[in-house]
LUMMIFI-316238 format. One record per residue (C-alpha): residue number from 1; residue in one letter; x, z, y. Coordinates in nm, 4 decimals. Layout:
vexvo, base, X, Z, Y
NUM, A, X, Z, Y
...
***
This chain:
vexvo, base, X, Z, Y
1, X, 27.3592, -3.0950, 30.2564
2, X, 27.2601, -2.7427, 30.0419
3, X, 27.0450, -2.6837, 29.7978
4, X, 26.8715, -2.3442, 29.7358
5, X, 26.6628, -2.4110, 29.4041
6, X, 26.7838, -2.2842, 29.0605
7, X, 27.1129, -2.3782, 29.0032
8, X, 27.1317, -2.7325, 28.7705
9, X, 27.2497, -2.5940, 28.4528
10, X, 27.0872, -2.3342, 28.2880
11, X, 27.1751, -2.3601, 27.9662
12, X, 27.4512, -2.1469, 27.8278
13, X, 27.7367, -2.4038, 27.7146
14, X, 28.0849, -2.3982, 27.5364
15, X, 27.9658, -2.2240, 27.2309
16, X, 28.2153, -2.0608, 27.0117
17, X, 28.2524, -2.1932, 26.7438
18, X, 28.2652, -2.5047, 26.8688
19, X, 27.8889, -2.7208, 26.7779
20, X, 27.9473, -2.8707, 26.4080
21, X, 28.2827, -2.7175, 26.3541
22, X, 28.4605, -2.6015, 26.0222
23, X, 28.4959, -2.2151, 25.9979
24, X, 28.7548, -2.0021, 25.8095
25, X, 28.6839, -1.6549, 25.8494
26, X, 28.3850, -1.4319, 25.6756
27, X, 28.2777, -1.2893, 26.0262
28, X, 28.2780, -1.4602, 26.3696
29, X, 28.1778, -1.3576, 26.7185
30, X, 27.9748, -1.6117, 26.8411
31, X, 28.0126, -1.6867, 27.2147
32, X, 27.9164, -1.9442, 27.5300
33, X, 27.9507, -1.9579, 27.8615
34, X, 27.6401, -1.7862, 28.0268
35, X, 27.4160, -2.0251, 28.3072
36, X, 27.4514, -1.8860, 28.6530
37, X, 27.0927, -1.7813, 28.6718
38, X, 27.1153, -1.5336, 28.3364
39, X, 27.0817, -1.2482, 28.3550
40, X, 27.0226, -1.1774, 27.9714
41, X, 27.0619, -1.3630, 27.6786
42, X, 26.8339, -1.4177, 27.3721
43, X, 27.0290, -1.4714, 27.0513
44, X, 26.9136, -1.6337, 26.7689
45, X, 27.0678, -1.7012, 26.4271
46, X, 27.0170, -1.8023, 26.0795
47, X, 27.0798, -2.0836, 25.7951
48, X, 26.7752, -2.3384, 25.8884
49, X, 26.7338, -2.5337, 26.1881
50, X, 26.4423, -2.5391, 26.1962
51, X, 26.3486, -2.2015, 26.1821
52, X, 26.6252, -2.1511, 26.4547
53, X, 26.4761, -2.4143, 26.6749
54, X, 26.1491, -2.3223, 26.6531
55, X, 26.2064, -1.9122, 26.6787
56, X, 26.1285, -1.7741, 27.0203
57, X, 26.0675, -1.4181, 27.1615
58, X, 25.7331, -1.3209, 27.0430
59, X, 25.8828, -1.3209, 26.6913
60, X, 26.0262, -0.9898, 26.5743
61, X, 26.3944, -0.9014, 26.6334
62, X, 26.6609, -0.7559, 26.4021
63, X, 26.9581, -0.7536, 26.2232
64, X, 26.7719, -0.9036, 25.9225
65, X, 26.5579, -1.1624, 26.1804
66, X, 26.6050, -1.4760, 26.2831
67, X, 26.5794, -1.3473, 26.6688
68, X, 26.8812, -1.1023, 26.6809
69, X, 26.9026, -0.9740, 27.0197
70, X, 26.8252, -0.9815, 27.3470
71, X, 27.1180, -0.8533, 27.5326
72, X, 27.3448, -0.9000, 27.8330
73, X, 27.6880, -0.9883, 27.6797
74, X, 27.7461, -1.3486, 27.6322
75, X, 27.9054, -1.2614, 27.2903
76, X, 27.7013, -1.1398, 26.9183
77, X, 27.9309, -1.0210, 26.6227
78, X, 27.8050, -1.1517, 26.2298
79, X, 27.9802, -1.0066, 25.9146
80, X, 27.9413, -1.0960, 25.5930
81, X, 27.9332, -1.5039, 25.6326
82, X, 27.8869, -1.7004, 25.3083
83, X, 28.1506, -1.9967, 25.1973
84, X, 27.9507, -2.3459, 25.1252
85, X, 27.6840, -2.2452, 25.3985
86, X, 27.5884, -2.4046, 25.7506
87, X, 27.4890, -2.1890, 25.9960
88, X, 27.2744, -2.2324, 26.2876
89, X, 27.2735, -2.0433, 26.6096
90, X, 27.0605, -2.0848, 26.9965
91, X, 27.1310, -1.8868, 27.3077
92, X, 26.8207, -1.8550, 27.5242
93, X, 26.9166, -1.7653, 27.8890
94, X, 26.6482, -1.5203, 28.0746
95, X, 26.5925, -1.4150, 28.4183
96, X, 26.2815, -1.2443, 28.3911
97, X, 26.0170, -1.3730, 28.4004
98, X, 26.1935, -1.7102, 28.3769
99, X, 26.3239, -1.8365, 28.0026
100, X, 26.5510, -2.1205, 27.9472
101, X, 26.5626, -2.2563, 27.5925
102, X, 26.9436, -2.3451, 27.4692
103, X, 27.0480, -2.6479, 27.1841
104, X, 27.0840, -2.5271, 26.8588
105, X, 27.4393, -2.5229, 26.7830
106, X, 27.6106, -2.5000, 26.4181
107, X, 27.9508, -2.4412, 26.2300
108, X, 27.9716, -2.4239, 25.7976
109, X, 28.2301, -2.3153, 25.6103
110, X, 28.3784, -2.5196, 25.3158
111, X, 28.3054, -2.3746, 24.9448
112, X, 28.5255, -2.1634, 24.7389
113, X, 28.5581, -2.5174, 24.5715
114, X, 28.7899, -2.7597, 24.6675
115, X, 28.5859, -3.0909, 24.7850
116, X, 28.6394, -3.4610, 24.8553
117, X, 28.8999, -3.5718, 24.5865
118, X, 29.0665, -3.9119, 24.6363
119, X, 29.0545, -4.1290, 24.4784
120, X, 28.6915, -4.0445, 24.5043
121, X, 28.5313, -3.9133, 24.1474
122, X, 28.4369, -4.2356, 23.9555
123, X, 28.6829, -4.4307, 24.1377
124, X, 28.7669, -4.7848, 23.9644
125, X, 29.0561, -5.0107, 24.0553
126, X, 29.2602, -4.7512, 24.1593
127, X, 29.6373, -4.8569, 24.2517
128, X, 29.8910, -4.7067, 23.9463
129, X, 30.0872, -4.5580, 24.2470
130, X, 29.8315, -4.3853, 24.4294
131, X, 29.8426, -3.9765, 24.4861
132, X, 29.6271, -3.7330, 24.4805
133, X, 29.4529, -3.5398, 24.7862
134, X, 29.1532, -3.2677, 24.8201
135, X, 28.9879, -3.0616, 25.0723
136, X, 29.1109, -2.7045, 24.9875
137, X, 28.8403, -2.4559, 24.8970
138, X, 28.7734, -2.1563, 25.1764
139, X, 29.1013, -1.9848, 25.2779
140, X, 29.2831, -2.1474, 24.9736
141, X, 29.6875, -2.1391, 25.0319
142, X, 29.8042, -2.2767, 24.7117
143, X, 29.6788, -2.5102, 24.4343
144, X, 29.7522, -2.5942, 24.0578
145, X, 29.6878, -2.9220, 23.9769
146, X, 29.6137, -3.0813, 23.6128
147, X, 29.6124, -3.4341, 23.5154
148, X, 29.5883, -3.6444, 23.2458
149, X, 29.3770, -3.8825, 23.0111
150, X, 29.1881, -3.6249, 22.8074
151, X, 28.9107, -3.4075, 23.0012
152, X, 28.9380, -3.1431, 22.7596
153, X, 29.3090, -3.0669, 22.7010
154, X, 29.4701, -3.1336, 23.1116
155, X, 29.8202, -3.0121, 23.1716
156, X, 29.9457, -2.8392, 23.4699
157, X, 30.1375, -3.1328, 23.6702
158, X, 30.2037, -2.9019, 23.9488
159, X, 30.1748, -2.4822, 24.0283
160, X, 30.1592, -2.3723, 24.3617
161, X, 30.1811, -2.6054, 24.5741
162, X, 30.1278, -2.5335, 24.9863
163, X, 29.9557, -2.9077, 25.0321
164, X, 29.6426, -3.0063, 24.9218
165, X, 29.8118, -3.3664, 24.8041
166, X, 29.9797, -3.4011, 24.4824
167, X, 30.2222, -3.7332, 24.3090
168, X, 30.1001, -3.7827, 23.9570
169, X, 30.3877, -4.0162, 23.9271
170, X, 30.3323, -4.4178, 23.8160
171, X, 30.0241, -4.4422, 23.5861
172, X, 29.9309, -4.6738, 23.3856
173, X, 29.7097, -4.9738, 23.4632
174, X, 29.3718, -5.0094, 23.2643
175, X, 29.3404, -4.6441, 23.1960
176, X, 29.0688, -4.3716, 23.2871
177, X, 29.2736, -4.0265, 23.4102
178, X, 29.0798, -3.6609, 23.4560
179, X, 29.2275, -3.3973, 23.6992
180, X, 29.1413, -3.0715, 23.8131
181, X, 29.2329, -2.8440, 24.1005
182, X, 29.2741, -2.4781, 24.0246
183, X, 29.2060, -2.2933, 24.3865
184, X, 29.4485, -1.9541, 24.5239
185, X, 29.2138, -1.7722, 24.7852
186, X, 29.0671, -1.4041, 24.7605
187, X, 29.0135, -1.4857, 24.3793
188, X, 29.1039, -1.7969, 24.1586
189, X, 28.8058, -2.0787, 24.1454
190, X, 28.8418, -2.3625, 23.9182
191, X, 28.7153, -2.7314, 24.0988
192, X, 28.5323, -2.9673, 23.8569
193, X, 28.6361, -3.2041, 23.6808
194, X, 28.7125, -3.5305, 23.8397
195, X, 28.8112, -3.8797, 23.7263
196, X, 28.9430, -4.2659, 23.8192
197, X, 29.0015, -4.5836, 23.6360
198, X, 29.3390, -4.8006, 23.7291
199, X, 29.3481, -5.1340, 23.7357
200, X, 29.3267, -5.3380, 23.4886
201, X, 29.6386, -5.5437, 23.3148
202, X, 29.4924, -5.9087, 23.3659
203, X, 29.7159, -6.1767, 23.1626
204, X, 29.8993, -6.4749, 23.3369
205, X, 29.7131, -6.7981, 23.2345
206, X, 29.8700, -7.0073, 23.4792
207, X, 30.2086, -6.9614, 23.6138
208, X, 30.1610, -7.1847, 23.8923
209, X, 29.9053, -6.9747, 24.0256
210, X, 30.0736, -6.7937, 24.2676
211, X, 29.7770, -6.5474, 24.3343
212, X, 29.3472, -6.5396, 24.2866
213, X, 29.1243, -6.3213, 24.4742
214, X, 28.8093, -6.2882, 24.4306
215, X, 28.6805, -6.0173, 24.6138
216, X, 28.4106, -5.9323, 24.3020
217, X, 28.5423, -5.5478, 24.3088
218, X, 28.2773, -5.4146, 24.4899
219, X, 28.4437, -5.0954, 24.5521
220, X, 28.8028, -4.9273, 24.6435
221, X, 29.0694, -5.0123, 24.8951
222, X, 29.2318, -5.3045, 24.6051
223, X, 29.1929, -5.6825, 24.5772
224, X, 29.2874, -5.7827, 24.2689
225, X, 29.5254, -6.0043, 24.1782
226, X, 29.3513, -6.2148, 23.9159
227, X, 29.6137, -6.4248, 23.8616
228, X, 29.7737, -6.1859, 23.6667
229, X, 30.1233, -6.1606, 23.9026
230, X, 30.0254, -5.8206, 24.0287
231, X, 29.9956, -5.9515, 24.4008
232, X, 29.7403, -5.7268, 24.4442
233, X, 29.6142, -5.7050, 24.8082
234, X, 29.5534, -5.3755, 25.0201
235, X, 29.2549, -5.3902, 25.2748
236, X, 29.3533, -5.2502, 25.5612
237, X, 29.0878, -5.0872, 25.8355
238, X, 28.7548, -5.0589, 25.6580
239, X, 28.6114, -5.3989, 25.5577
240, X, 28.2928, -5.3732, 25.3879
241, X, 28.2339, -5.4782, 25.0262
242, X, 27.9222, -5.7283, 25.0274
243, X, 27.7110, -5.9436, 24.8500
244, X, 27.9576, -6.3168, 24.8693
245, X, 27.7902, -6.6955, 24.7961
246, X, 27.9012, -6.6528, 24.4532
247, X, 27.9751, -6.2969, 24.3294
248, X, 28.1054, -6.0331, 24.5876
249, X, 28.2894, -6.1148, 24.9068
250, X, 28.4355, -5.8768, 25.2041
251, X, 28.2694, -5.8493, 25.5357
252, X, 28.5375, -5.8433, 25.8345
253, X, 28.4863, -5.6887, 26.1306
254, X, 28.7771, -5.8671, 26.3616
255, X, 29.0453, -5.6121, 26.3353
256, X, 29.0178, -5.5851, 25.9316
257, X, 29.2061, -5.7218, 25.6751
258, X, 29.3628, -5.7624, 25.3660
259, X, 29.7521, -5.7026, 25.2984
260, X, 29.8815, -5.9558, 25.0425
261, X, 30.2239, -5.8346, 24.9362
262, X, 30.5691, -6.0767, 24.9993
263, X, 30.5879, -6.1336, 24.7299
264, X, 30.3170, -6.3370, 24.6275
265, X, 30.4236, -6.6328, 24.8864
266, X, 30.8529, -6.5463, 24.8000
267, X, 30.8826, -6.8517, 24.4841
268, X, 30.6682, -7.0955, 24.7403
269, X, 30.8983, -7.3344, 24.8425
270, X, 30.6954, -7.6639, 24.9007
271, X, 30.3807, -7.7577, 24.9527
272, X, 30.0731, -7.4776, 24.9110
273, X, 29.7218, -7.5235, 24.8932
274, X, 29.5098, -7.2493, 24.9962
275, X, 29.0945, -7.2403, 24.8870
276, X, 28.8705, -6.9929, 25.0490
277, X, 28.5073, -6.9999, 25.1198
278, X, 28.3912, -6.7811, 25.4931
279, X, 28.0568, -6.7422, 25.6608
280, X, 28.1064, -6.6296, 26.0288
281, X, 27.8119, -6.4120, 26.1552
282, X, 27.5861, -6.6038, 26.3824
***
């Protein structure tokens, strides 16, 4: 068999960067693999999609336009890229007087800022052993880190460090601590300020109670231990805090659940009763 129509792709493909990727430099040459039938190449660029997608060849071209160029190499230099912003980009193919439209592609680059603290800002119920970890701001190699329980007056817990992780040490259950992230790059940003709550110190009523949970959290990656022994359980995978018969309640997936420490079962020796309540999906 042959075939002697247009060949089947003609779309450029393989952008660089790749589509939706992170970017760490301030200028970039775009590039893609040109479609057999091109013989020139349309370029268009800016900071909307829209106005990228919807751009085309009767609109005026320029430096300062969103329709750049129309040119044979399958590669277009931009300088002067802006941290925090997502860019979008389209590669028309032409054979005159035949036009292929291209996808819109994208990359972004991360703010000067570092982003995405965890515990998460707000957190409650966070574990008294838990670290700390951020996205690094654009191009940041090193960090200064300062913790502690008043928002206003935060020492330095650590200077320099390579990582964007951090070990505040044990904290203390029940308590509401503020950190900050000072950011090394081409000059020094400051993050915001973030916060978390611990859990809370919950009094032993019962010392035959060997462990309550009751799922009523609502948030975090922590099942409480209402008993008051500290068996506090870890949900592992990503089960999904819901609405319960009475109060909250988990949602399980198959392959989710929650890690009860050793402990909690160790002092059992004889006979255990267990009390849940589960719905099963229909």
């Amino acid at each position: 068999l042959s075939y002697d129509g247009p060949p089947s792709n003609l779309r450029a493909t393989n952008p660089f960067p790749a589509d939706d990727a992170e970017y760490d430099e301030l200028w970039v040459s775009l590039s893609w693999d040109a479609a057999p039938a091109a013989a020139e190449h349309d370029v268009y660029f800016g900071t909307n999609f829209d106005d990228v997608n919807d751009a085309n060849n009767l609109d005026p071209m320029g430096e300062g336009e969103i329709y750049k160029a129309r040119q044979t190499d399958d590669f277009y230099d931009v300088c002067d890229l802006v941290p925090g912003t997502t860019y979008y980009w389209r590669i028309d193919e032409v054979n005159d007087p035949n036009l292929w439209k291209g996808n819109v592609w994208s990359f972004w680059l991360c703010t000067w800022e570092p982003t995405n603290p965890s515990p998460p800002d707000g957190a409650t119920w966070v574990s008294p052993y838990t670290d700390l970890s951020w996205s690094a701001g654009f191009q940041a190699g090193k960090h200064e880190v300062f913790f502690g329980t008043d928002p206003c007056s935060l020492p330095q817990i650590a200077k320099f460090t390579g990582d964007p992780t951090c070990d505040p040490g044990t904290l203390l259950k029940d308590t509401t601590y503020y950190w900050q992230v000072l950011e090394y790059a081409e000059e020094k940003t400051l993050g915001p300020i973030w916060s978390f709550t611990t859990l809370p110190v919950i009094p032993i009523t019962d010392p035959n109670l060997v462990g309550w949970w009751t799922f009523d959290e609502g948030e975090g990656t922590y099942a409480i231990d209402w008993s008051g022994h500290g068996n506090d359980g870890t949900l592992i995978g990503d089960p999904q805090w819901v609405t319960g018969q009475v109060g909250g309640a988990l949602k399980f997936n198959g392959a989710e659940y929650v890690e009860v420490p050793a402990a909690a079962w160790s002092s059992v020796e004889k006979q255990v009763t267990i009390a849940f309540w589960a719905y099963g999906d229909p």
